[in-house]
N, C-alpha and C positions, 0 to 999 in steps of 0.2 A: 280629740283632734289628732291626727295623725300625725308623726315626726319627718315624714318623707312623700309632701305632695309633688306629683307634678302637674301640668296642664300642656296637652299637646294641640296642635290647631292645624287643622290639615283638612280642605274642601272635602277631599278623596276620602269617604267613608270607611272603606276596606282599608286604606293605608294607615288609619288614624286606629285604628282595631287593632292592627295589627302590633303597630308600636304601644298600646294599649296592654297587649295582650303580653308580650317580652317582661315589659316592666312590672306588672302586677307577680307575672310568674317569681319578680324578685323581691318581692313585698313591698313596693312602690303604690301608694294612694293616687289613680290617676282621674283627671277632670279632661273631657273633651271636650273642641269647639269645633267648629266648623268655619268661622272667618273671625277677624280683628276684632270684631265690634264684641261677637260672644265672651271672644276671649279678657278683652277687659273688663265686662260685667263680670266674669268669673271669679278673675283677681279683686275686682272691689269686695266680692263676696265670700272669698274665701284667702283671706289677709296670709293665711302658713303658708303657701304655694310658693317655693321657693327656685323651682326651675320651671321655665318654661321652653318647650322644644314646636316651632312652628315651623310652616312650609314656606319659602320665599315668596312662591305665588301662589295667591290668597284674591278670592274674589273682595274687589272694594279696595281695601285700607290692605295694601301687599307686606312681607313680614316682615323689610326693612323701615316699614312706617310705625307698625307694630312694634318692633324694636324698641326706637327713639320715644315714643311713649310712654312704655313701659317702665325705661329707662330713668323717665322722668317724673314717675307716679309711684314707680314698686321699686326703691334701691335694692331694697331687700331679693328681690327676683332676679334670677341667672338666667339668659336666654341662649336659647342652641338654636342657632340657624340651619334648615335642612335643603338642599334643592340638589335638580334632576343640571344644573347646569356647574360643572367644573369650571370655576370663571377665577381666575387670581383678582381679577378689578372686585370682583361681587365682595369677593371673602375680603379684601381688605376696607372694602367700603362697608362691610357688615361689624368688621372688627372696631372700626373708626366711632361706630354706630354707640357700643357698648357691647358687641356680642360675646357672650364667654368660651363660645366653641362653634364648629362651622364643620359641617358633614355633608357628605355627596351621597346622593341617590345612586345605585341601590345602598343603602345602611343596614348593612349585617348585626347580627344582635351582638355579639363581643364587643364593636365599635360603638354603640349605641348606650352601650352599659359602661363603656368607659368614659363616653362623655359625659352620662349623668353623673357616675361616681364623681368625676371631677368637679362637675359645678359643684355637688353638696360638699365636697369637700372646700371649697373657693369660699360657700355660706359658711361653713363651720370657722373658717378662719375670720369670714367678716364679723361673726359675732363675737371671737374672741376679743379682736383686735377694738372691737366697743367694748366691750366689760374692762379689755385693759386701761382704756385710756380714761373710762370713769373710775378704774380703781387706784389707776396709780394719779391722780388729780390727788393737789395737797388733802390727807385726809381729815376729820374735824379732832382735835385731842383737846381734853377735858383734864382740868388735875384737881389733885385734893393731898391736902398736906398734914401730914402724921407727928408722931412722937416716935423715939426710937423700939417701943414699944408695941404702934401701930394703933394709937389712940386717935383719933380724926379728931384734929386741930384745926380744916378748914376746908371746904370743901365747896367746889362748883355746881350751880346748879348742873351744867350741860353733865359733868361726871355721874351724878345722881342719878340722871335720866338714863344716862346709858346701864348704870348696874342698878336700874330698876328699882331703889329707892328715895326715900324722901331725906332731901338735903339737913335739916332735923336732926331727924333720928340718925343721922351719920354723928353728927357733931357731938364730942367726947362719949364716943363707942368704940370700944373695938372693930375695926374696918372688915374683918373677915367674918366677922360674928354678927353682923346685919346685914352683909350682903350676901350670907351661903355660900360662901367658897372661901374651905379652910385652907387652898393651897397656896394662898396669898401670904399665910403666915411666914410663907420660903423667904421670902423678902426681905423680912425682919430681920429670921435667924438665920441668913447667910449671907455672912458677905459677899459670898462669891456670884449668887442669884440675884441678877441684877432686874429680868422680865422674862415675864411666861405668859401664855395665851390662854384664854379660861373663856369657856360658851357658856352663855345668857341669854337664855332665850330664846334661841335659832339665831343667835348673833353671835359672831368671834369677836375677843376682845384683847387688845395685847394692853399688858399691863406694864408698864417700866417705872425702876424706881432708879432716882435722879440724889444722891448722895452730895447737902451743904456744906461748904467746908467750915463756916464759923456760924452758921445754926444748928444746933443739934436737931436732929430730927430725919424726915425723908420727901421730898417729892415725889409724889406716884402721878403718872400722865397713863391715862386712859384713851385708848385710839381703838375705834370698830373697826376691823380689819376682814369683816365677812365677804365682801367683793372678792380682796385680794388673795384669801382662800380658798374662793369657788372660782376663781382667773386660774389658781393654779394647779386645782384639781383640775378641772378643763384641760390644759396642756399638758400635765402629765396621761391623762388617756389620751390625749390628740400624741404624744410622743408612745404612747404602747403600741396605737393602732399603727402608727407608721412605721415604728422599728416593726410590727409583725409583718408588715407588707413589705417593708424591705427586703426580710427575713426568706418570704414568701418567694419574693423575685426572686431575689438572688440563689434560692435553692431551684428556683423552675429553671432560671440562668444558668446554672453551674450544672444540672442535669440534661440541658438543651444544649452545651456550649462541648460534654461528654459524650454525648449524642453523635455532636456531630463529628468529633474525633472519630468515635467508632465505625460512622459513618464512611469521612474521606480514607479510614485505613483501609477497609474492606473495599474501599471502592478497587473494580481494577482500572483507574484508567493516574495515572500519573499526574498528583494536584503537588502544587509549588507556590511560595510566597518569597517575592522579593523585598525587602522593603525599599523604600526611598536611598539610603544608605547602601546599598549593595549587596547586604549581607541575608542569606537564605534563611527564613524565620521558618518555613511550612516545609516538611518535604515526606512525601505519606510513605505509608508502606509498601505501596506497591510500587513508589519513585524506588524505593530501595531496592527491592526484589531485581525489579527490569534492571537498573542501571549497575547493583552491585555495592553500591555505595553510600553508606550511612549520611546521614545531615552533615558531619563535621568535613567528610570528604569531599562530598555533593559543593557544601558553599567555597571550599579550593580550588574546584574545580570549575564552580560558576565565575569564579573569582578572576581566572585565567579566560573563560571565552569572556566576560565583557571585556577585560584589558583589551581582546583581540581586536576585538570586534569587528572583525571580517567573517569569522564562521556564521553560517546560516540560523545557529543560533541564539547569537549573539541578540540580533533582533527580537528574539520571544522574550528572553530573558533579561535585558537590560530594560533598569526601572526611567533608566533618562530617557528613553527614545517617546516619541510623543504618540506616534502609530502604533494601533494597534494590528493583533495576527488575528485572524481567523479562517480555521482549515487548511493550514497550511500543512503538505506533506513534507519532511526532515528524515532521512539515515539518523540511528542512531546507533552504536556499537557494542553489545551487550557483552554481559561480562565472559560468555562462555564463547566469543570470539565472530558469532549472528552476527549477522546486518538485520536491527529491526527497523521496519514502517512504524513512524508515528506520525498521528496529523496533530496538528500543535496550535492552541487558541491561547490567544491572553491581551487582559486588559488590564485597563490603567485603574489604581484603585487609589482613593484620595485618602490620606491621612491627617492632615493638615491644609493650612495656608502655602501652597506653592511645593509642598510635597506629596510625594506621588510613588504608589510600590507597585508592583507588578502581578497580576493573578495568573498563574500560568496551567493549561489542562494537556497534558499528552494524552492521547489516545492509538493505545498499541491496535497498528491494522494489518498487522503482516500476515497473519492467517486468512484475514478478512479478502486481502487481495489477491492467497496462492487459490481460496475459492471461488473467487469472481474470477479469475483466470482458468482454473477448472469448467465453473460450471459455463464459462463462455467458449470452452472447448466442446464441453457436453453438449451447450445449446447449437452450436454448429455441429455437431455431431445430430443431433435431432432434426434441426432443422432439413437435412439433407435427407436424412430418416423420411420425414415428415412429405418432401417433394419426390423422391422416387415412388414413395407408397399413393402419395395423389394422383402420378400419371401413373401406378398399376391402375388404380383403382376407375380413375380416367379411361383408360384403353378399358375394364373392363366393363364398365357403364356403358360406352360404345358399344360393344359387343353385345350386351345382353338388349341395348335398343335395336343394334341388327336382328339379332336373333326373333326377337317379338317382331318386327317390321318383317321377315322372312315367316315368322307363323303364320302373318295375316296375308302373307302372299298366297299362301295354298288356298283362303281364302275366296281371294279375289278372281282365281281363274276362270271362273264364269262370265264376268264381268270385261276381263280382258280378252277373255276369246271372241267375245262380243265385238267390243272395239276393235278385231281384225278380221274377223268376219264380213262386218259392215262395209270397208272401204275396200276387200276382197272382192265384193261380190258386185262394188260400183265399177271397177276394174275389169273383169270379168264379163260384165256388159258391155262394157262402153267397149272393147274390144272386138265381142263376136258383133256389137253394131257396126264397125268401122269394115269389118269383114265383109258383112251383109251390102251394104252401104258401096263396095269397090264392086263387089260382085254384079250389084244389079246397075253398076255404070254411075251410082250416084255419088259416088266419094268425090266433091269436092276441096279442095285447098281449103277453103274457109272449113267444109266438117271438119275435114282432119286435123286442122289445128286447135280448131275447139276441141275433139273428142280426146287429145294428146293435153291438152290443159286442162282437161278435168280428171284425166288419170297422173298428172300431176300432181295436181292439189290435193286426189286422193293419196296418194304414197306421201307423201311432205304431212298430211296428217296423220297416219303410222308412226309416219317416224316420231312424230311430236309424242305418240301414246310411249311408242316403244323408251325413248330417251326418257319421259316421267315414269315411266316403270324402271329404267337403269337409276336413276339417281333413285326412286325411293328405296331399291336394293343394295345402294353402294354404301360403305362402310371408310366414312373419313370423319373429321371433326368440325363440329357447328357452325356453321357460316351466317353468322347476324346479320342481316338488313331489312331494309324497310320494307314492311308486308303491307297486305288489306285482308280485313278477313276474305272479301271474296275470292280472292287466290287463293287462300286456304283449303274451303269448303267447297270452290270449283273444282281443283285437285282431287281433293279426296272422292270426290263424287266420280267424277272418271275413275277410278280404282273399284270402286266397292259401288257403285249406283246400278247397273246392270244387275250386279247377283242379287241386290235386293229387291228389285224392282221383281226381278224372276220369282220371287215369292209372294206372289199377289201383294205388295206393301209399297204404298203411292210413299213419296219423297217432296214434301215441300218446302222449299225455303224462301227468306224473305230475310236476305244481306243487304239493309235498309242504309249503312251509313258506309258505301264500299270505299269514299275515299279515306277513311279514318286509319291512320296508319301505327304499328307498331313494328317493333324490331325483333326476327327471329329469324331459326331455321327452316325454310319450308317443307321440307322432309320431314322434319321432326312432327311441327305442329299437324301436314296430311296425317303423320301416323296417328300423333291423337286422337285426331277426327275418325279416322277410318276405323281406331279398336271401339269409340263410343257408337259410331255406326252400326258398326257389326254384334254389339252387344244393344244395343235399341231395334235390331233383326232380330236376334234372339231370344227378346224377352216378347215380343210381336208371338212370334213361330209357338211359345210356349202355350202364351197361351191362347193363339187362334187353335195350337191340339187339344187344346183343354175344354173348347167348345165357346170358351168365353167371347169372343173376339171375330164378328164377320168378316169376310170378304172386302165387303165396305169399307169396314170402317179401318184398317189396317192403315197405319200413316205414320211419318217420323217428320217432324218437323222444325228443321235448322233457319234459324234466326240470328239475326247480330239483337240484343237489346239494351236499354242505356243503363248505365252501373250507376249505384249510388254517388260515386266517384270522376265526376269527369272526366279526369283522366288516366280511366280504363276503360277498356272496349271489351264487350262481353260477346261473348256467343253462345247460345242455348241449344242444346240438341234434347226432344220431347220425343218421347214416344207415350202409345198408348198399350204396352203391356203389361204385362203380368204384376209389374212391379216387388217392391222390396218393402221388407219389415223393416222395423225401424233396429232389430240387434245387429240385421245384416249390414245394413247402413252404417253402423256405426263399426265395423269393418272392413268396408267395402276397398278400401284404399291401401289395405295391407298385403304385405307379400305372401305368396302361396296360399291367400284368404277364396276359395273360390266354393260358388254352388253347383257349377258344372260338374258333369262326371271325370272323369280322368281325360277320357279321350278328347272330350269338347277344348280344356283347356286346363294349365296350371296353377291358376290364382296370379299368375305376376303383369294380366296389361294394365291394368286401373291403376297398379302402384307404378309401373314404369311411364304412363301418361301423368300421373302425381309430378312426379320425379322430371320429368320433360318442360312439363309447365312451370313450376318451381324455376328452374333454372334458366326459366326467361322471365322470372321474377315476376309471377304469376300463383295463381292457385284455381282450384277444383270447386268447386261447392255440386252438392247431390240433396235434389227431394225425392221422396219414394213414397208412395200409395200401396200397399198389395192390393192387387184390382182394376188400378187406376191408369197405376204407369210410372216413369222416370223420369226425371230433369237434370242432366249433367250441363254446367254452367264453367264454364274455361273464362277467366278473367286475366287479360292481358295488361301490363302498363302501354300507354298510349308513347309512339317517337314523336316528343315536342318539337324537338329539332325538324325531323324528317318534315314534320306537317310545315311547320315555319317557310322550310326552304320551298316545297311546292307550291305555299302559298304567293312567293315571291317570283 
C-alpha cells in the first residue's frame, strides 16, 4: 500500500491526466474519478487516500457536496478544492465546508505540489496528534516488590505479563535472572540509578525503582512506554524535516533576497525606500552615482525636503502623503552642476496596521529627451525631405504621363486629320452650294440661313475635336470628377478610332451600364484607353502580316462588364490578335519591359496606364492566348456619392 495516495475528481479527462501526470512525476500514488459518486466508491475502497483534490463543478453531486461528505465519512482525508471561478464567497463557503486548501484555475504545477505537500503534511500532524493523545492517556504500571538484593518478594500479575513471565517463577528469584535483562541489576547497586528503559519484545519499558523509608527493600513500577517512544521518534523526524526546510528557505531566501540587491544596484534607474518613520531604509547604487550622495547624506537630505514640503519632491518622497506619483517629470541637480530629467513613480507600501512607507523609482530621461528633441528635429528635417521629393517626383510623373500622351499623339494623326477633313469638306460644299444657289437666282433667306447654320454647327464641332485634342495635350494636375465610362471610351475613340478603322479593323463596343459613375481624370483615363487601343491595333496588324488573321475577322471589342464587386465598374478591351505568352505576361506591366522594336515603342505605356489607374485606386488585370488574342480589364471604384446625388 502506498504511503502517499491521492484521488483527483475532475469530469475533464485531459485536466484530470494532466494533474495525474505532475504528481506521479513526484511519486504521488494517484486514483482518478470522473464525478462524486466514483470518487466515494474509491475512498470506501481504498481507506490510505489521504488527500483528495476535486473540481467545484462536477456533474450530479458538485465538489462542495463532495466536500461535506467526505468530511463526514473519511476524517482522515484532506480535500483541495479546484475551480475555474476566483469567487472570495466560494473559497470561504468551501473553507466553512472542511476544505484544507482552495486553488484557481489555471493551477501551475509549483502551486499544485504546494498544496499537496501541505495537506500531507496537515495528515502527518493529524496522526501525531492521535498517537499523542493515546500515549500521553494515564499509562497502565504494574509493580513487584524486591529485597535489597533484588530477590522478588512480590510481584503483579499485570508486571509479569508485561516482562513476559510467569508471576511464579518471579517469586524468591533473582528479578534480572528470569527476566533476561541484566541491566536491571543498576538499580540495586546504585543508589544513584533510580530508572532506565529496557525493550521486550518490540515493547519499551521504563522501569523505576521507588526507595521505602521503614521497609527495607525496593519498589520497582513497570510502565510500557512504546507509544510514547514512537510519538517521539515521529516528532523528532517531523522536527528534521522542517528545520531542513526551513533551512532550505531560508538559503533559497537569503540567495533571492542577494539577488535582488544585485539586482536593484545594477539597475540604472534610481530605487529608494522610505519607511513609515521618515528615515531612508533603500537607496541603490545608482541613487548614489546620479545624486552624489551616500544613504547617510541622501536620508539628511530627504529629511529636509519633507520638513519643507513645498519642493516638488517633497510629494514622491514623503511616506505621510496618501497619494500616490506616477510619471511624473522632476529637475534634479546632479553633483557635477547638470540639471537632470527624472520622471519619478512611488507608492504606498504597507508595513503594518496604519503604517505605511514609500517605494520610490527615478528614472534618469535627460538623454532620452535631448534625443526625442533631436530626432523631432530630424523627423522635421525629413519630413520636409520627404514633401519636396513628392512634388519632384509628382511634376515628374506628370511629365512622363505627358510625354507618353504626346507619343500617342503622333499616333493619332490619322484619325485627327480625319476629324478635320470631314467637317472641312461639309464647309466647302455647303459654300460653293450657297454660290451656286445666288448665281442661278435661287438663294433664298430661308437657304441661306440654313446653309450658314449648318456651317455653323460644322465649325462648333472642330472646335469641339480641336479643344479634346488641347486638353489631351495639355500638361497640369489631375482633376477628379465624376465620369461614366462612356465619356471615357467615346473620347478615346475620337482620338485613335479613325486610324484604326484605316487599317481594315472594325471597332465595337457595348458601354451597357453608361449611367454608372466613378471619379477621375478624363484625360488620364482617354490616354489609358487610347495606349490599350493602339496596342489591341497592334497586336491585330501583327498578326493579320503573319497571314493569321482575315480581313473579316479583324475586331477590337470595348465593353463596360460587371466586376465581381459591385462596386467597381469594369471596362474590357478584346482584341483578337496575335496575343501573348504567358512569360511576357507576367511582365507585361513593367517599365522599359517591351516586344516592339526600338522604333515602335519604349516599354513604358502599360506601366504608365498601371500607374494612372492605381491612382484612381484602381488596377489592370490582362489574359493573353498566343493565337487567340488579349484581354485588358481597367477596374474602377464606383462614386457612391456621385450616384446617390443623381439618383436624387
Amino acid at each position: 500500500m502506498a504511503e502517499r495516495e491521492v484521488l483527483i475528481v475532475d469530469n475533464d479527462a485531459l485536466a484530470r491526466e494532466a494533474l495525474a501526470e505532475v504528481l506521479q512525476e513526484h511519486s504521488y500514488s494517484v486514483y482518478l474519478a470522473g464525478d462524486g459518486h466514483q470518487a466515494l466508491d474509491l475512498l470506501a475502497a481504498h481507506p490510505a487516500i489521504q488527500v483528495l483534490l476535486t473540481d467545484v463543478k462536477l456533474p450530479g453531486m458538485d465538489g462542495i457536496e463532495l466536500l461535506a461528505r467526505v468530511r463526514l465519512a473519511h476524517l482522515q482525508t484532506h480535500v483541495i478544492l479546484v475551480t475555474a471561478i476566483a469567487n472570495r464567497s466560494l473559497a470561504l463557503r468551501a473553507l466553512r465546508h472542511g476544505a484544507t486548501d482552495f486553488l484557481t484555475k489555471p493551477v501551475d504545477a509549483p502551486a499544485l505540489m504546494r498544496a499537496v505537500e501541505r495537506s500531507f503534511y496537515r495528515t502527518r500532524l493529524d496522526q501525531l496528534a492521535v498517537a499523542g493523545q493515546q500515549a500521553l492517556a494515564r499509562p497502565a504500571s504494574a509493580s513487584i516488590f524486591c529485597d535489597e538484593a533484588g530477590k522478588v518478594l512480590e510481584v503483579s500479575p499485570e508486571a509479569a505479563a508485561l516482562l513476559g513471565a510467569d508471576a511464579a517463577k518471579l517469586s524468591d528469584h533473582i528479578l534480572w535472572e528470569v527476566v533476561g535483562h541484566g541491566e536491571l541489576r543498576e538499580l540495586f547497586s546504585s543508589y544513584e540509578k533510580l530508572s532506565l528503559v529496557v525493550e521486550h519484545r518490540d515493547r519499551k519499558l521504563l522501569v523505576q525503582k521507588l526507595l521505602a523509608k521503614r521497609i527495607p527493600g525496593a519498589l520497582i513500577l513497570v510502565t510500557e512506554i512504546t507509544g510514547l517512544k514512537r510519538l517521539q521518534r515521529d516528532l523528532n523526524s517531523l522536527r528534521q524535516d522542517i528545520e531542513a526546510r526551513v533551512a532550505e528557505r531560508t538559503r533559497f531566501l537569503s540567495e533571492e533576497i542577494e539577488f535582488n540587491e544585485r539586482v536593484l544596484d545594477t539597475a540604472n534607474v534610481l530605487i529608494a525606500y522610505v519607511n513609515p518613520d521618515g528615515k531612508l531604509e533603500r537607496w541603490n547604487k545608482f541613487a548614489v552615482e546620479l545624486t552624489g550622495m551616500p544613504v547617510e547624506d541622501a536620508d539628511l537630505w530627504l529629511s529636509n525636503v519633507i520638513r519643507d514640503g513645498s519642493l516638488p519632491l517633497a510629494e514622491v518622497f514623503d511616506p505621510h502623503r496618501n497619494s500616490e506619483v506616477a510619471g511624473r517629470v522632476i529637475t534634479f541637480d546632479s553633483p557635477d552642476g547638470s540639471m537632470r530629467l527624472l520622471t519619478w513613480s512611488a507608492r504606498r507600501f504597507r508595513e503594518g496596521p496604519g503604517r505605511w512607507g514609500r517605494l520610490i523609482v527615478g528614472m534618469d530621461i535627460t538623454e532620452q529627451k535631448q534625443l526625442e528633441s533631436t530626432l523631432q528635429h530630424y523627423n522635421s528635417y525629413l519630413e520636409d525631405m520627404v514633401r519636396q521629393r513628392s512634388r519632384e517626383l509628382k511634376t515628374k510623373n506628370a511629365q512622363l504621363i505627358h510625354t507618353a500622351r504626346l507619343a500617342s499623339l503622333g499616333e493619332m494623326v490619322g484619325s485627327i486629320a480625319h476629324e478635320m477633313k470631314q467637317p472641312l469638306n461639309v464647309i466647302a460644299i455647303t459654300a460653293d452650294l450657297i454660290k451656286l444657289l445666288r448665281k442661278n437666282g435661287k438663294l433664298t433667306d430661308d437657304a441661306l440661313e440654313n446653309n450658314l447654320d449648318k456651317i455653323r454647327g460644322t465649325v462648333e464641332r472642330m472646335a469641339n475635336t480641336i479643344n479634346h485634342l488641347r486638353g489631351f495635350t495639355h500638361i497640369d494636375a489631375a482633376t477628379f470628377k465624376p465620369l461614366t465610362a462612356e465619356q471615357a471610351v467615346n473620347g478615346a475613340l475620337v482620338l485613335v478610332g479613325e486610324q484604326i478603322r484605316q487599317d481594315d479593323i472594325e471597332i465595337e463596343t457595348d458601354v451597357s451600364d453608361s449611367l454608372a459613375l466613378f471619379r477621375g481624370d478624363l484625360n488620364q483615363i482617354e490616354q489609358v484607353l487610347v495606349n490599350l487601343l493602339m496596342n489591341a491595333r497592334d497586336a491585330i496588324r501583327e498578326a493579320a502580316q503573319n497571314g493569321e488573321l482575315a480581313p473579316e475577322r479583324r475586331k477590337i471589342r470595348v465593353r463596360t462588364i460587371n466586376a465581381d464587386d459591385p462596386k467597381w465598374i469594369c471596362i474590357e478591351i478584346l482584341d483578337n490578335g496575335i496575343g501573348m505568352p504567358p512569360e511576357v505576361v507576367k511582365h507585361v506591366f513593367e517599365p522599359f519591359y517591351t516586344t516592339k522594336d526600338a522604333a515602335q515603342g519604349t516599354g513604358l505605356g502599360l506601366s504608365i496606364c498601371l500607374n494612372i489607374v492605381r491612382a484612381h485606386g484602381g488596377d489592370i488585370e490582362v489574359e493573353s492566348t498566343p493565337g487567340a488574342g488579349s484581354s485588358f480589364r481597367i477596374y474602377l471604384p464606383l462614386d457612391v456619392e456621385a450616384e446617390i446625388a443623381q439618383d436624387g
